[in-house]
PAMI-271963 format. One record per residue (C-alpha): x, y, z; residue in three letters. Coordinates in pm, whole numbers. Layout:
N
x; y; z; residuo
X; Y; Z; ala .
...
# end
This chain:
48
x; y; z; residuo
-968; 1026; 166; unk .
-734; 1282; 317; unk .
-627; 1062; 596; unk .
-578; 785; 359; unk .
-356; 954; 151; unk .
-133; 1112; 421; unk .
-50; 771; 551; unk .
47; 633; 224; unk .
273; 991; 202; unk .
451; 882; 547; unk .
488; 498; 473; unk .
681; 661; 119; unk .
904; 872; 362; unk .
943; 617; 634; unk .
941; 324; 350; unk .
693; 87; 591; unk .
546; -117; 335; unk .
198; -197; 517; unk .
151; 236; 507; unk .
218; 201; 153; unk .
-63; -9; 121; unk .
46; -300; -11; unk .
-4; -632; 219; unk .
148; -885; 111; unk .
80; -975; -227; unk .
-49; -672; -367; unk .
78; -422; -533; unk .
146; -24; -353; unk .
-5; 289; -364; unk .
225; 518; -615; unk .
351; 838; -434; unk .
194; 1061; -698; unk .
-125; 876; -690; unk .
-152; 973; -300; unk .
-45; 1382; -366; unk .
-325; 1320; -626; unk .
-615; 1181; -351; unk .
-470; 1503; -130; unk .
-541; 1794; -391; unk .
-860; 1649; -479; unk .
-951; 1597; -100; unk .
-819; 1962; -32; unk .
-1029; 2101; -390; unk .
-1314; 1947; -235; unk .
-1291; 2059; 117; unk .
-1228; 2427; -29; unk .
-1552; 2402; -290; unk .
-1744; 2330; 13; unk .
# end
């Protein structure tokens, strides 16, 4: 999930539309939805 997330962060930053996950046809994954999967991937790394 944490890897997933990153590379939606760096297709926002470099603005590379397949990173953003969106082929074509479907919608993206939001910015804050990604910084979202990252603090609950970090929350549940640290927990365990």
């Amino acid at each position: 999930m944490l890897l997933l997330a990153v590379m939606v962060l760096a297709g926002w930053v470099l603005d590379d539309r397949l990173l953003k996950g969106a082929p074509h046809g479907h919608v993206a994954v939001k910015a804050n939805t990604a910084v979202g999967f990252v603090l609950a991937a970090l929350g549940t790394a640290s927990v365990t």
